[in-house]
N, C-alpha and C positions, 0 to 999 in steps of 0.2 A: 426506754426502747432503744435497744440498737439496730442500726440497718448499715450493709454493707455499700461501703463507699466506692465507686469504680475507681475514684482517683486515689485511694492510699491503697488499693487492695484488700482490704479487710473489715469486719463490723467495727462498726462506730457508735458510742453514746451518742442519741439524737440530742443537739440543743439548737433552739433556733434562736437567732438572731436579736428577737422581741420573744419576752418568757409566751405571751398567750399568742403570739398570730404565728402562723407560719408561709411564708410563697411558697408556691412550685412550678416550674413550669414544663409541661410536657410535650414535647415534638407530635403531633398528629397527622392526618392523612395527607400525601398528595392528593390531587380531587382529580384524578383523572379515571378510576375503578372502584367497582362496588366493593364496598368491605368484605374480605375472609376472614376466617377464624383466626388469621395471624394477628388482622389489625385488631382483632376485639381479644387477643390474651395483652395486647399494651394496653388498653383501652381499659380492660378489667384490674389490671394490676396498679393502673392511677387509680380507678374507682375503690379498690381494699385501702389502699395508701392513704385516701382522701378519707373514706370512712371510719378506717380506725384513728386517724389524729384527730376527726371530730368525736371520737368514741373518750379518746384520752382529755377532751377538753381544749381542744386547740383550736381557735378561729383560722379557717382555712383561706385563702384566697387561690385557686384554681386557674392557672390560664391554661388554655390547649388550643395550638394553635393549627390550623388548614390553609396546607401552601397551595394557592391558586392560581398562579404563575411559574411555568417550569416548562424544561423542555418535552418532557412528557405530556404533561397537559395539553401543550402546543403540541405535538404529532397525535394525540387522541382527537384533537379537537379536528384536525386536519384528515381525519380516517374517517371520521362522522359526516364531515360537509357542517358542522356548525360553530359557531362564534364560541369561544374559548370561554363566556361566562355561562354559556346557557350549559358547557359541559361541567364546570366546575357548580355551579349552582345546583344539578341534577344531582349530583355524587353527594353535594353536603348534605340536602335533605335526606337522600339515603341512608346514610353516615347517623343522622341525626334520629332519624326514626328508631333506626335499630337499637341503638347505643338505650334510645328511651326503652325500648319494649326489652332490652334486657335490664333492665333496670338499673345501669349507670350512673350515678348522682350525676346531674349537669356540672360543670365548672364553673365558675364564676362569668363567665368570657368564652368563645371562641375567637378570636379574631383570624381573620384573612389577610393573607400578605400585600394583597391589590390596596387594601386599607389603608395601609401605612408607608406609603410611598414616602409621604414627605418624612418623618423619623427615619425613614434610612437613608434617605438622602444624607440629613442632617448628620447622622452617624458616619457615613464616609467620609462627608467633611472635616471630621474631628477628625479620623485617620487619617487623610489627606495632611494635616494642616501636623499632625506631631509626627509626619515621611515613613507611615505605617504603609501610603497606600501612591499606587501613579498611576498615571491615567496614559491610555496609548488607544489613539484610534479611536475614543470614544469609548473605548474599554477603560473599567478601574479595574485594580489588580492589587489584592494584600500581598507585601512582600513577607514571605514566612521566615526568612534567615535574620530578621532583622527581632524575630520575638523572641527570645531565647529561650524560652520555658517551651515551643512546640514540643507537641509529643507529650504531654507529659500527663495526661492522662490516659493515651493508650501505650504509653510507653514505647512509640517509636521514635526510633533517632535519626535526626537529618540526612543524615550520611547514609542513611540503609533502604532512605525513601528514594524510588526512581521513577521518571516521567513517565508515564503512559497506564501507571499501578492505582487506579480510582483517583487519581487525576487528571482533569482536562489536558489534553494538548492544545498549545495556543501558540501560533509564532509571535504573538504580538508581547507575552510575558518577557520579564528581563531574564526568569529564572524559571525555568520546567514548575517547579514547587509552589510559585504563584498559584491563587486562588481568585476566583473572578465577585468581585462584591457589585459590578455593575457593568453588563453586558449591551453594546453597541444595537441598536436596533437590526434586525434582518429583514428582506423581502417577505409580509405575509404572517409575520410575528406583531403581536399588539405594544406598546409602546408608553413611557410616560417622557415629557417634557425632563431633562437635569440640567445641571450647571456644566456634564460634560456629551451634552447635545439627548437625542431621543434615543430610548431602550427600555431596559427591565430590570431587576435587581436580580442577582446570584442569588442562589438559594440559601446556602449561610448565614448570610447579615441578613435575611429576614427574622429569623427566629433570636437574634439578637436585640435587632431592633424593637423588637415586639415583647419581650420579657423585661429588656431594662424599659421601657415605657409604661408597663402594667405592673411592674411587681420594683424597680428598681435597679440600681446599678448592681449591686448585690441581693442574688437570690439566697435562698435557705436551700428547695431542692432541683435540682432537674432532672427528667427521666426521660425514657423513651426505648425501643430498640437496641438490643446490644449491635445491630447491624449500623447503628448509627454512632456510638464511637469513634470512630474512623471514617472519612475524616471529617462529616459534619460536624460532632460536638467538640472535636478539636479544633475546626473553623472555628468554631462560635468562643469558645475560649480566648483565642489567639486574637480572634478580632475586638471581643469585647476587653477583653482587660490593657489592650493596649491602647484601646480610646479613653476609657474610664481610670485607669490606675488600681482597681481596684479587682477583689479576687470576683469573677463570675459569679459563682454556684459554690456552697458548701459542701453540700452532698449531690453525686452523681448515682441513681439509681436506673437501673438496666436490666431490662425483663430478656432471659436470653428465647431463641427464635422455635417458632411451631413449625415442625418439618413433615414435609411427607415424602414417606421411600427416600429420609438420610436427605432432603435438601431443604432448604430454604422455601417454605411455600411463597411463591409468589408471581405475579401475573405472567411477569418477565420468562420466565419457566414455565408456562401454561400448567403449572401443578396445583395450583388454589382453590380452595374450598369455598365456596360463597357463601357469607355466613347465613344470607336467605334462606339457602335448599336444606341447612342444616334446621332452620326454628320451625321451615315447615312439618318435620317430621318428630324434632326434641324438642323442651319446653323451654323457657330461656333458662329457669332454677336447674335443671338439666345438665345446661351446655355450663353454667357458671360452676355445677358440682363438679363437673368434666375437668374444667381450665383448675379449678382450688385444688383439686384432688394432686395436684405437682407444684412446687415452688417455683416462685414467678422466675428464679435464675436456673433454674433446671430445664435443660433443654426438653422440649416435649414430641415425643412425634407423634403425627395426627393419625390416632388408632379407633377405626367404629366400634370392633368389638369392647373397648375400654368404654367407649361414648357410650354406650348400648349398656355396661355395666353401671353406669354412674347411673342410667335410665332405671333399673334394678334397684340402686339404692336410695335413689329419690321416690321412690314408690314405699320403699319401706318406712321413711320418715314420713309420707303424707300419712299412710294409712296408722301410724301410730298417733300422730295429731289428732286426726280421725277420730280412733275410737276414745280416745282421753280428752275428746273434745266437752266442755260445759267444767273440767275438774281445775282446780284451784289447788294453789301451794307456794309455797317460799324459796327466791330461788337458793339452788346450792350452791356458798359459797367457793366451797374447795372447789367445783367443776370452776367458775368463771375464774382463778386463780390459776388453776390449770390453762384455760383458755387465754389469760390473759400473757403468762407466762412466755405459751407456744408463737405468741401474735408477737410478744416484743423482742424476740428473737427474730429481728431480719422477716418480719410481718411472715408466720409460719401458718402459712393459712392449712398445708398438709395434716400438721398437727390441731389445728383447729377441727375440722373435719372430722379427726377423728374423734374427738372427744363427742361432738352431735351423734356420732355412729355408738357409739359408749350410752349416752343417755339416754338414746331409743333401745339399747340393750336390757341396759338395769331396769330401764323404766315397766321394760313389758314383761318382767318379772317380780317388779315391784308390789310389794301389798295395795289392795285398791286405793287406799286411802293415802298412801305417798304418790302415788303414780302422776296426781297435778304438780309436784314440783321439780319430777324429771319434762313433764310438758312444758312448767315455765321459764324453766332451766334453759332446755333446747331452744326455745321461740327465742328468747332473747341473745342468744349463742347466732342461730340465725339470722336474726336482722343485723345483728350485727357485722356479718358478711354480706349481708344484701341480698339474701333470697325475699322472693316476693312472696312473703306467705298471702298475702290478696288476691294471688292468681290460684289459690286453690279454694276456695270460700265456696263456686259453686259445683264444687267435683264433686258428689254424695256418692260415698265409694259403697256403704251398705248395701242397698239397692241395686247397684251394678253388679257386684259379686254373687247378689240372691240369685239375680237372674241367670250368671252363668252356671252356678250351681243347679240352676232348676232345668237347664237346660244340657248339664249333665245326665242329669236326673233321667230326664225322658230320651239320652242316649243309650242310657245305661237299661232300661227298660223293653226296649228296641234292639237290645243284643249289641249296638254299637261299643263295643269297649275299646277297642283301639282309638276311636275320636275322644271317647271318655276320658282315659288316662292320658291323652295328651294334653286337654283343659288341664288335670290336673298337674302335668308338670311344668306348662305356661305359669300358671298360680305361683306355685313352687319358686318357678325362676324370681317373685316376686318378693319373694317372702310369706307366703299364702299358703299353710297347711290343709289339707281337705281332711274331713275324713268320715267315712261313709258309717254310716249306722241303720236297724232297721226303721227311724222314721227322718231317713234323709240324710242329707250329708250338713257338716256343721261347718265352719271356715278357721281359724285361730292362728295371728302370727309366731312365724319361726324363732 
């Protein structure tokens, strides 16, 4: 399998570290807002990533981590009138609910940053102690001129970065470029006990502290956000390898961002899609055919009429299940070859997709008697992306269809033909041929 590496530029042979286990660790929510459709295309793109190296045989370990402390949080929690855990604590069950009803594999772990106070502690201290890191004020501060490698995963150069550019200003820093790994307590902000008085940790050295604790000094992968490149997983590089000696992360993997109307969806920009209003109306297999149907570094912009088609093509794979349902067969190897192919190519889930779209093709032109093993072909093509086929068990689409039909029926009898041929080209939109005869009309897919 190769997957492209943010830090060389280009596709890589995956090898990890131990032939059978692999780490990863993935950046997850602030807890200060309910999930959008943004945070569930990184969310989705761990859960492929996780599912096919357990597909390929790999023992996974999973962390995904929820920063609970931040200054967001802190003014969300201050808009509310409420204690900054009951906000953060509100948002993770959200978080977590949803992530289950789309059918997300859990990770191994979530951990919280409130968690682990004392490992970051600990972790500054080693930066402290080898003059990565100074304390002024009650503030720690990584000094970035002093790591020579910065930048070297998003490829920018010291000289071209300037104060005020998605860095803090701080008069307290020696240098604009500074990074804050531990933030002086403020009026009305929550607090831990340190060795350099009371406050919080930056947000950076949490997700460090928390990966080399659960997975190691050296991970296999880390992903998240391409919004998060710069300069958080630069922080996190810069600070961990200059405690540890050693290289972070192998592979850097980076789902690029879900835009609407060309920007960045996200709360900050009042332009987010809540992924709620979205599963009220689509199904979760739906919204995950939506997110596959684009590679996870392909920018995506948030399009209903696309959503609304994926709604279209997810109705033509049930109703082929459907009626090939009780049929038996072997699967085809050449399809799962193909599948396999398209997946180890920088986990090509587009190409995946398509081949499921292909199978319900031949399948429903297939002689009766092969038609089980374009079924058990697809089901297994399927789980393997993590559609729920469990969430369709109790749809009986027979039944439903008769009815509309018969309910054409007595339109059509009634002189109504305009309501009539509009059923019929709702069907249609599905994939659902009508076609009328003198003892009624019969249904057959496209």
């Amino acid at each position: 399998m190769k997957l492209f590496n943010t830090m060389s530029g280009k596709k890589e042979v995956f090898k990890p570290i131990k032939d059978d286990k692999v780490s990863i660790y993935y950046c997850g929510m602030t807890l200060q807002e309910s999930p959008h459709i943004g945070h569930i295309r990184a969310a989705l793109t761990s859960d492929i990533l996780h599912r096919y190296l357990l597909y390929l045989g790999y023992d996974v370990k999973l962390i995904i981590n929820f920063t609970d402390v931040d200054d967001k949080v802190i003014i969300k929690a201050r808009e509310e009138g409420k204690d900054c855990r009951e906000v953060t604590s509100y948002y993770e069950r959200e978080y977590r609910k949803t992530v289950e009803h789309l059918n997300i594999l859990r990770p191994y772990f979530y951990p919280r940053a409130t968690q682990h106070i004392e490992e970051i502690i600990k972790l500054i201290q080693r930066l402290e102690k080898k003059g990565y890191a100074y304390e002024v004020g009650g503030n720690v501060f990584f000094r970035v001129r002093k790591f020579k490698d910065y930048g070297k995963l998003s490829g920018r150069k010291l000289k071209d970065l300037q104060s005020g550019v998605r860095v803090d200003v701080d008069e307290n820093k020696k240098d604009p470029l500074d990074f804050a790994l531990w933030k002086a307590r403020k009026p009305g902000e929550p607090y831990w006990f340190s060795p350099w008085g009371k406050g919080r940790p930056g947000w950076h050295i949490e997700c460090s502290a928390m990966s080399t604790h659960y997975l190691g000094e050296t991970i296999d992968i880390h992903g998240g956000g391409s919004d998060l490149i710069f300069p958080h997983h630069e922080n996190e590089i810069a600070q961990s390898e200059a405690a540890t000696g050693e290289t972070f992360a192998r592979y850097w993997i980076h789902n690029a961002m879900l835009n609407i109307k060309g920007e960045k969806m996200s709360k900050s920009l009042l332009n987010f899609i809540p992924i709620r209003d979205l599963m009220e109306e689509f199904s979760p297999n739906v919204i995950r055919l939506y997110l596959l149907q684009a590679h996870y570094r392909k920018q995506l912009n948030y399009n209903r009429k696309i959503l609304q088609q994926a709604e279209s093509g997810w109705e033509k794979i049930k109703i082929f299940l459907k009626i090939t349902k009780g049929l038996k067969g072997k699967i085809q190897v050449p399809f799962i070859e193909e599948f396999e192919e398209r997946m180890n190519d920088d986990l090509g889930t587009p190409g995946g997709i398509a081949i499921a779209f292909a199978l319900v093709s031949k399948g429903i032109e297939a002689p009766e008697d092969e038609k089980g093993s374009y079924r058990e072909t697809l089901i297994f093509i399927l789980k393997t992306l993590g559609f729920d086929l469990e969430e369709e068990k109790s749809v009986e689409l027979e039944p439903i269809i008769r009815e509309v039909l018969n309910l054409r029926t007595e339109l059509r009898k009634k002189g109504d033909y305009e309501m009539a041929d509009r059923i019929r080209v709702v069907l249609g939109k599905v994939g659902i041929v009508v076609q009328d005869g003198k003892k009624g009309s019969i249904w057959r897919l496209k």
